[in-house]
C-alpha atoms as an extended CHARMM CRD file, in Angstrom:
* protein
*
       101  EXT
         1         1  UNK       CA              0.0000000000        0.0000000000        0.0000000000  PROA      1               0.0000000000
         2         2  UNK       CA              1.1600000000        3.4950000000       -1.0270000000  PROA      2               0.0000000000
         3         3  UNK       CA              1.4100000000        5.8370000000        2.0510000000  PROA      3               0.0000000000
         4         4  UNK       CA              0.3540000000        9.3550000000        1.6170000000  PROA      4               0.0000000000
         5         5  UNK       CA             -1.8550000000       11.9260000000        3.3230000000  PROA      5               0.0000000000
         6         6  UNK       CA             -5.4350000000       10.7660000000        1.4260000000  PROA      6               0.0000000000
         7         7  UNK       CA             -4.4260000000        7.4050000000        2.9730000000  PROA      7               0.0000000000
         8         8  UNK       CA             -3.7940000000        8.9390000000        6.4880000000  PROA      8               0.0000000000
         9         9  UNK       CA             -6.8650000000       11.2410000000        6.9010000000  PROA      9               0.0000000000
        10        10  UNK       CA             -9.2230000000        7.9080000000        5.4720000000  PROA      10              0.0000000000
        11        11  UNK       CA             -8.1270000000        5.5580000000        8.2810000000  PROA      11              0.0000000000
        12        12  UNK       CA             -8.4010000000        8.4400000000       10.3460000000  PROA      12              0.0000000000
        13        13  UNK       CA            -12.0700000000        9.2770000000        9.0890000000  PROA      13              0.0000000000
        14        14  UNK       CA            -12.7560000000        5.8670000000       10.5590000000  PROA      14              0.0000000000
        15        15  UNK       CA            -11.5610000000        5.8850000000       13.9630000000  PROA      15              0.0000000000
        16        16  UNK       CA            -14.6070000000        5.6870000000       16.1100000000  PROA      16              0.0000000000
        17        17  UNK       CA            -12.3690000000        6.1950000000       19.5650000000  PROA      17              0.0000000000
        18        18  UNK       CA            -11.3240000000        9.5790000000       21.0060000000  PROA      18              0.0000000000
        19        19  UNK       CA             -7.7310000000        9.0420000000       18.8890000000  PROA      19              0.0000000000
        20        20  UNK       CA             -5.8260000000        6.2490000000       17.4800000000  PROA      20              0.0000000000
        21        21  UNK       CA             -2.0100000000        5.6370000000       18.1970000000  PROA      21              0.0000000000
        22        22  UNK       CA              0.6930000000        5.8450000000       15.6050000000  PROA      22              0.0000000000
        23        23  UNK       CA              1.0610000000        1.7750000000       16.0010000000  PROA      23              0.0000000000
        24        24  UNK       CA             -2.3330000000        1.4190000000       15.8030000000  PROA      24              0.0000000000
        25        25  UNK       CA             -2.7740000000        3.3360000000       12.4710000000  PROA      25              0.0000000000
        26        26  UNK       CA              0.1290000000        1.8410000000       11.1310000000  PROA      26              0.0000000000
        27        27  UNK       CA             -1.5290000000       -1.5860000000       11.5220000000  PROA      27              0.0000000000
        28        28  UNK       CA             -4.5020000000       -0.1390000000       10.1680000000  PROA      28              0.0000000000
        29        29  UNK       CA             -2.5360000000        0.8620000000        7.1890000000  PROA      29              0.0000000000
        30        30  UNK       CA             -0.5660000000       -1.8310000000        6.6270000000  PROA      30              0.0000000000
        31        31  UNK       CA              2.5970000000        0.0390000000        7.4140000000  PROA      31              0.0000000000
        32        32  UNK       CA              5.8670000000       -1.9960000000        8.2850000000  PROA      32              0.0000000000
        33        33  UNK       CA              7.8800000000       -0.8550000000       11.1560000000  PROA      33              0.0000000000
        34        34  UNK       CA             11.0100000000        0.4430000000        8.9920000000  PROA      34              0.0000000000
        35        35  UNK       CA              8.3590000000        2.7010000000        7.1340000000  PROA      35              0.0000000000
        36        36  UNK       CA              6.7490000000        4.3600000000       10.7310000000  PROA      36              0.0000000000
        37        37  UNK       CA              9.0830000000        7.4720000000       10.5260000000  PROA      37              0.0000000000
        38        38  UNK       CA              7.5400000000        8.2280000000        6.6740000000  PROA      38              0.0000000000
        39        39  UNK       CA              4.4400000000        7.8140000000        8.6830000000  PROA      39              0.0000000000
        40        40  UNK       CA              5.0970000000       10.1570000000       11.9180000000  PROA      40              0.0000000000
        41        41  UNK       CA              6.3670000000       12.7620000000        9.0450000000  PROA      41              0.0000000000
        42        42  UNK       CA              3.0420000000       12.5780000000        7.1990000000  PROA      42              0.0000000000
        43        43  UNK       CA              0.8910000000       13.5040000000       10.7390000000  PROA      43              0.0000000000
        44        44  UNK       CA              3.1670000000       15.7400000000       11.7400000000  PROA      44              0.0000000000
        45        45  UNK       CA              2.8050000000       17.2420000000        8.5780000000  PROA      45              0.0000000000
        46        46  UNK       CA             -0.9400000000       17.1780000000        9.0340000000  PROA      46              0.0000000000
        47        47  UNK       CA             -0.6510000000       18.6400000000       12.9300000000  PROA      47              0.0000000000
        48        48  UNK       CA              1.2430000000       21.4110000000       11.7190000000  PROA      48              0.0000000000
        49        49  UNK       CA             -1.5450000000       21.8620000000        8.7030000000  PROA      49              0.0000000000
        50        50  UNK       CA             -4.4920000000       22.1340000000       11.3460000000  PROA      50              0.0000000000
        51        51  UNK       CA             -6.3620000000       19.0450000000        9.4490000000  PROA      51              0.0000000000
        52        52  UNK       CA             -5.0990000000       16.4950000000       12.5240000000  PROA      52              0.0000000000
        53        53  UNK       CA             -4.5550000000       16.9470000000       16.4200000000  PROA      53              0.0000000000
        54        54  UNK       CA             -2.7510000000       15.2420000000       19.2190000000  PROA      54              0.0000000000
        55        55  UNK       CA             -4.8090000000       13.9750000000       22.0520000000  PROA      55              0.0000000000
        56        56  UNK       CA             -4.0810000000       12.9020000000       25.7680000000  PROA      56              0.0000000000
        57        57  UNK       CA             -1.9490000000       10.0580000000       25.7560000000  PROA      57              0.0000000000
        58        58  UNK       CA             -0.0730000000       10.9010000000       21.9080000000  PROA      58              0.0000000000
        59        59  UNK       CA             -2.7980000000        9.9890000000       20.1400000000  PROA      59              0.0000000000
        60        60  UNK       CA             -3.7500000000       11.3870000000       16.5380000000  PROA      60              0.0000000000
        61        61  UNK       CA             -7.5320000000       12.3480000000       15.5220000000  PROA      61              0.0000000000
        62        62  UNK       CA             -8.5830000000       14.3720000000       12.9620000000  PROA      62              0.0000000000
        63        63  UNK       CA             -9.5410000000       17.9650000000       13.7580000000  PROA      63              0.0000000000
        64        64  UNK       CA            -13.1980000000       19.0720000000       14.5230000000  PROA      64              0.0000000000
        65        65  UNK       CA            -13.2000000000       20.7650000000       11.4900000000  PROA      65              0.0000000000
        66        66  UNK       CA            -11.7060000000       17.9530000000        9.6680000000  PROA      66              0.0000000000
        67        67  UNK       CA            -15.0420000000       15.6000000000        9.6530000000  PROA      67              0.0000000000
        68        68  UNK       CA            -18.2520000000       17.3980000000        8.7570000000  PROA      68              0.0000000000
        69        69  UNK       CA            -20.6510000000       14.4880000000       10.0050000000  PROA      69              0.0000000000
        70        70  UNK       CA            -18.8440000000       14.4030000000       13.8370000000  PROA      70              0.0000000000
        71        71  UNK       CA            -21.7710000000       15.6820000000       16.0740000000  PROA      71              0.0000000000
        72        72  UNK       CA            -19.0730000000       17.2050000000       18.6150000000  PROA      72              0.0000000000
        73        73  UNK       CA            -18.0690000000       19.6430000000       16.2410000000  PROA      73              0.0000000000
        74        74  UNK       CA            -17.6850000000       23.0750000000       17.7270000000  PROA      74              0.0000000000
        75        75  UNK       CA            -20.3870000000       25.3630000000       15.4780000000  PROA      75              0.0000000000
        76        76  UNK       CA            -20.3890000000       29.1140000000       15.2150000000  PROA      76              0.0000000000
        77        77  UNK       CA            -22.4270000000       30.4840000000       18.0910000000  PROA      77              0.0000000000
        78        78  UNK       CA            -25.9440000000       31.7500000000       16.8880000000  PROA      78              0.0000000000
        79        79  UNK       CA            -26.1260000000       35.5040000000       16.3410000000  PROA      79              0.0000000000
        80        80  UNK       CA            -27.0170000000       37.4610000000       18.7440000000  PROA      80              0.0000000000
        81        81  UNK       CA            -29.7390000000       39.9580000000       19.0290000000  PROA      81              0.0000000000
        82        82  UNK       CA            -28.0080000000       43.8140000000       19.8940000000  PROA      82              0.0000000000
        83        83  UNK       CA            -30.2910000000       45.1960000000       22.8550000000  PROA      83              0.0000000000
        84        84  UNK       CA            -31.5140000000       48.2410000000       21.7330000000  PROA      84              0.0000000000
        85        85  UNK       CA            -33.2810000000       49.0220000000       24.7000000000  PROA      85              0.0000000000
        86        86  UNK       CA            -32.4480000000       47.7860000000       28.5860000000  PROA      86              0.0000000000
        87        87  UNK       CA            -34.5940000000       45.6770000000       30.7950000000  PROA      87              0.0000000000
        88        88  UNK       CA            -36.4710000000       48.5150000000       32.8200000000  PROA      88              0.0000000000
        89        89  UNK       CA            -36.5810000000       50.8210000000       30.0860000000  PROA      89              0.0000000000
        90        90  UNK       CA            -34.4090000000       52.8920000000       30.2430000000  PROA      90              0.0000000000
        91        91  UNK       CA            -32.4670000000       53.6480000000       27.1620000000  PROA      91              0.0000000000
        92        92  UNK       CA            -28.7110000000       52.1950000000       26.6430000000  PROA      92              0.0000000000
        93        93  UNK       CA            -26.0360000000       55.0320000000       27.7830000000  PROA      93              0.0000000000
        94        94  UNK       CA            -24.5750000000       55.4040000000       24.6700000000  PROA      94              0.0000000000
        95        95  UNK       CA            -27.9980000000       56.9270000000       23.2810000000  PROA      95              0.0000000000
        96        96  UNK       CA            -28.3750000000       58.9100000000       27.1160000000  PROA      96              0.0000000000
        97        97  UNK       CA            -25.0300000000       60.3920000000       26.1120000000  PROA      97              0.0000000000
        98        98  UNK       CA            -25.8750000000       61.4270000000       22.3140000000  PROA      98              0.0000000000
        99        99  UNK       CA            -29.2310000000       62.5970000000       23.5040000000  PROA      99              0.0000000000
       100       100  UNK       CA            -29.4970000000       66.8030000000       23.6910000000  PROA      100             0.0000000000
       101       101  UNK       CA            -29.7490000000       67.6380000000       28.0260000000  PROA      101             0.0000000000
């Protein structure tokens, strides 16, 4: 099997754990042990490139942004209203202040 990153992010795309280890992917793979520092270079690589993290324990997972259809993906926050007015009433002191006394 031909090692390269579209080989790396698929077996990562199926981890179903928090992370996988490097031996563990490298089994996964198919990769021999001479060939594990080609494969340490290509998820480095990928760390540096944002696409794959390290977890507790030296683990590798892909990023949150790297897999649309994970549920746990952080989302933008919802946008939020601007309070034109306050609770009681009262208007906000930024009009109070551009208001004529």
């Amino acid at each position: 099997m031909t090692l390269n990153r579209e080989a790396v992010l698929e077996a990562l795309g199926r981890v179903v754990t928090r992370g996988i280890r490097l031996t563990a992917l490298a089994d996964d793979l198919g990769v021999r042990k001479h060939e594990y520092d080609h494969l340490r270079e290509l998820l480095d690589g990928l760390v540096r490139d944002g696409v794959v993290t390290t977890v507790t324990g030296g683990a590798f997972a892909l990023a949150p942004t790297g897999r649309a259809a994970d549920r746990k993906r952080p989302t933008a926050p919802p946008p939020t209203a601007v309070q034109t007015r306050l609770p009681w009433g009262a208007p906000p002191a930024a009009t109070r202040a551009a208001a004529p006394a």
